[in-house]
N, C-alpha and C positions, 0 to 999 in steps of 0.2 A: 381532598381533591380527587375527580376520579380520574378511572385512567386515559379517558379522551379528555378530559379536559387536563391535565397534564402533557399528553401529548402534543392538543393546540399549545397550553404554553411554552414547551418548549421551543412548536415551531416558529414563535414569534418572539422568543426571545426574550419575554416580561410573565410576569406571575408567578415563578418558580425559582426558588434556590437553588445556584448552582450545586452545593453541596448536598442538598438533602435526597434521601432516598427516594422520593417521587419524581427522580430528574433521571432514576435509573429506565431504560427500555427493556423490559423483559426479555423480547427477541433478540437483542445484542447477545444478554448475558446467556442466551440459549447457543446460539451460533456460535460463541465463543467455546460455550463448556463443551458439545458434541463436536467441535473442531478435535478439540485436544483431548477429547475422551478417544476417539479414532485415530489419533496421532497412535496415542500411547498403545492402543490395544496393537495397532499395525508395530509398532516397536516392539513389542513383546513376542509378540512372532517372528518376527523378522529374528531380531536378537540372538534367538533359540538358534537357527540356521545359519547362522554367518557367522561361524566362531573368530574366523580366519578374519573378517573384514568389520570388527566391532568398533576399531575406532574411526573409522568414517562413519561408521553410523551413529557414533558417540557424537562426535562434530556437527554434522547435520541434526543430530537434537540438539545440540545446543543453539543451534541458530533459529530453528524453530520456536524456542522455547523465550528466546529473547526476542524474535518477531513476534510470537506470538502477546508478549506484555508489552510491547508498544503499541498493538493494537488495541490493547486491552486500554489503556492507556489513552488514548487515542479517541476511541468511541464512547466511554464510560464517563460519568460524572468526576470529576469537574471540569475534565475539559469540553466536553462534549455538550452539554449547557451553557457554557462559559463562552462559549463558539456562535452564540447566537447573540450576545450580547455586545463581542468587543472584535472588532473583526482581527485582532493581531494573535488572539486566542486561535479563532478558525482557522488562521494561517499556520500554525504553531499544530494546529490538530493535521491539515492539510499534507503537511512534511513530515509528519507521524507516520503518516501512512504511506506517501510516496516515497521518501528516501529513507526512513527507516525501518517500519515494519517489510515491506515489501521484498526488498533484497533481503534481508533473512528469512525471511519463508522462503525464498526462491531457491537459496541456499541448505534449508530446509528439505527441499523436497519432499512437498506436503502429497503429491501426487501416489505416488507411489507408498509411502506410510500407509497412506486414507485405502489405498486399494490391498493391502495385506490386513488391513482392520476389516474390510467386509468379509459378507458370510462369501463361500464358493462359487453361488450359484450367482449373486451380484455381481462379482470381481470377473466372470465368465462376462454375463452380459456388459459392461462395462467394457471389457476388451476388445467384444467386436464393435461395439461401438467407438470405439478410440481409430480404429483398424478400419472404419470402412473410409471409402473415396470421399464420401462426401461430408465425413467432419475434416479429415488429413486434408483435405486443400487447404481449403481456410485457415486452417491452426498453422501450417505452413507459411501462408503469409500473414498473420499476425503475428510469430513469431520471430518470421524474418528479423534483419537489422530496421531496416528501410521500414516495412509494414508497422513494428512495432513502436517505432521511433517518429511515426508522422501521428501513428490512434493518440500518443502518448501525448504529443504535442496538441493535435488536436482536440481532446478531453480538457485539458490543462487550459488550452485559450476559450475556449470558447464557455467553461463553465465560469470564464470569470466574467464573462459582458454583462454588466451591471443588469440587464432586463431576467439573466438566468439564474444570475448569483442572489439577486432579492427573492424571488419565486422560492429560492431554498431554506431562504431563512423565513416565507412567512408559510410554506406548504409542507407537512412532514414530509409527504411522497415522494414531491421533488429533493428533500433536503437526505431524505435515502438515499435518491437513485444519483444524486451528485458525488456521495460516499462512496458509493459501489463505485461509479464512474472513476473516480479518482483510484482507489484500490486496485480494481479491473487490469484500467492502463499501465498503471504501475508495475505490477505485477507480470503481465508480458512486456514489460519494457526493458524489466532488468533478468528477465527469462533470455530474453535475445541477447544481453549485454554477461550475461554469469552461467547461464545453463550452458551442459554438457556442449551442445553442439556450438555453442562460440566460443571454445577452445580453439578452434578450427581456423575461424575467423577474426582472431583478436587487434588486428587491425582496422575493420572493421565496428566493432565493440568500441572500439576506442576513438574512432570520427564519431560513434555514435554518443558516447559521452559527452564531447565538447560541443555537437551541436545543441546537445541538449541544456548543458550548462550555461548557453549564448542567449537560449529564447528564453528560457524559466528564469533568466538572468534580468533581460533584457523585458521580461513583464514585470518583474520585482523593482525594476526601475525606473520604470511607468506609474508603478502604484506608490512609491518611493517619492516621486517629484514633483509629481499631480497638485494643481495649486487648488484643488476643491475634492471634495469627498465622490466618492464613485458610487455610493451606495446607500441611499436614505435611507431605508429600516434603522441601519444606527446611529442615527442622526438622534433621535432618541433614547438612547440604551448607554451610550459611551458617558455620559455626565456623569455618572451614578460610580463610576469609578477613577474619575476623578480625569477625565483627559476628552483634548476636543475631540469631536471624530476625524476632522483632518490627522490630529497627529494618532490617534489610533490607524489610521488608513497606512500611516507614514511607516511607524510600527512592522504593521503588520507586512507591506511592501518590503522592508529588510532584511524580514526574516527571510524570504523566496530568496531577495539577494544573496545574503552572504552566507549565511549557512548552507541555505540549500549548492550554492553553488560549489562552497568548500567540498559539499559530499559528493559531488559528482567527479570534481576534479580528486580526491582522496581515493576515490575508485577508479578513476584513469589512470592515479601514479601504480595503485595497486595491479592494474592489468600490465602496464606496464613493465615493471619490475618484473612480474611473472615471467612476459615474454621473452626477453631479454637476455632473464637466467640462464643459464647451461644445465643441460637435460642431465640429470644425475640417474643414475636407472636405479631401479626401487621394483619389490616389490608391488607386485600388482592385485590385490584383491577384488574379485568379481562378486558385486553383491547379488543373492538369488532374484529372480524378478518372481513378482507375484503370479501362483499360481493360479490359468485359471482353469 
């Protein structure tokens, strides 16, 4: 098979074996490997300078390192094929990436890694661009709580209205840019809810939690109770493994329900607890920031 026509099948979900190596995307496993090649090299450096502050940086790899093989996980064969075929797969790949991948890179701090990995003169330009007015608005308010808790919600609703969500399973492009979508949100979602600055706000973090747990709850129980399928493409594809597509639909609605909501609430109790605690004083370690 070649590789556009592998690619059509995947995007449609027939002609290809979940498992077999023609179900691999090249550019996955590129994006994936130069993530973590620049992780590590930014680590290696960093490492060297922060004698004092190595087990926060110990930590933050390790949450990278476990983000980063969910994603791996996530995008890769077999579930990543498997997602075009059964829709409770795609949901299953869906929460791969929103509640689990995402908050450990967040935790991660892939930003800063990725920028002690660049040569000088990149980490220089990179910075004023991070620095000027006109990216800092924006970033601003999609980081916010609010800003990133309505992108989040809104990515999440509206790539499920069956006319957007079919388009993904029968176009690769679309069935990309729904990933990235998904990922993207995520990713500032739990940046506003876990990064440094909603330390500040944890109040805040924490309505944003539960609203979130209510809607991604409350679409998981839409697709949950639905007395008919939302989504022809698998109307054909679900036999072959043995279940109607209503109850694949049924499935797949669950998984958003109960899991996903477990994790959101699991990370409420955990900010909570946090706040709660009594401030114990500790050393303070300052990690160096990249030079530029």
């Amino acid at each position: 098979m070649t590789a556009c026509g592998a690619a059509q099948a995947h995007a449609t979900g027939s002609g290809i074996d979940p498992f077999s190596l023609a179900a691999v995307e090249p550019w996955v496993v590129a994006c994936l490997v130069l993530s973590a090649a620049l992780y590590a090299l930014g680590l290696r450096r960093l490492w060297r300078r922060a004698a004092g502050g190595r087990g926060v940086i110990a930590r933050r790899a390790l949450s990278f390192a476990a983000g980063w093989l969910l994603l791996a996980v996530a995008l890769l064969p077999p579930l990543d094929p498997l997602g075009t075929q059964l829709f409770w797969a795609h949901m299953v790949q869906h929460e791969l990436l929103m509640i689990g991948a995402a908050p450990l890179l967040v935790l991660g701090r892939p930003l800063g890694l990725w920028a002690w990995g660049l040569p000088r003169r990149w980490r220089r330009a990179g910075g004023r661009m991070f620095h000027a007015p006109l990216w800092r608005g924006p970033w601003k308010v999609v980081t916010a709580p609010l800003g990133a808790g309505l992108l989040h919600a809104l990515v999440l609703w509206v790539w499920h209205v069956p006319a957007l969500f079919d388009a993904a399973l029968v176009h690769l492009a679309v069935h990309v840019t729904q990933h990235i979508a998904f990922l993207a949100g995520a990713l500032l979602y739990w940046w506003s809810v876990l990064g440094s600055a909603a330390r500040a706000r944890q109040g805040i973090a924490l309505l944003s939690l539960f609203t979130t747990m209510v809607h991604t709850g409350a679409l998981g129980a839409l697709l949950t109770l639905a007395s008919t399928p939302w989504y022809p493409p698998y109307l054909a594809t679900t036999a072959a493994y043995g279940l109607e597509p209503l109850q694949d639909q049924q499935l797949g609605g669950l998984v958003m329900w109960v899991p996903a909501s477990l994790a959101y609430l699991g990370a409420a109790l955990w900010l909570a607890a946090r706040w709660i605690s009594p401030v114990r004083p500790r050393q303070v370690h300052r990690l160096p920031t990249a030079p530029c």
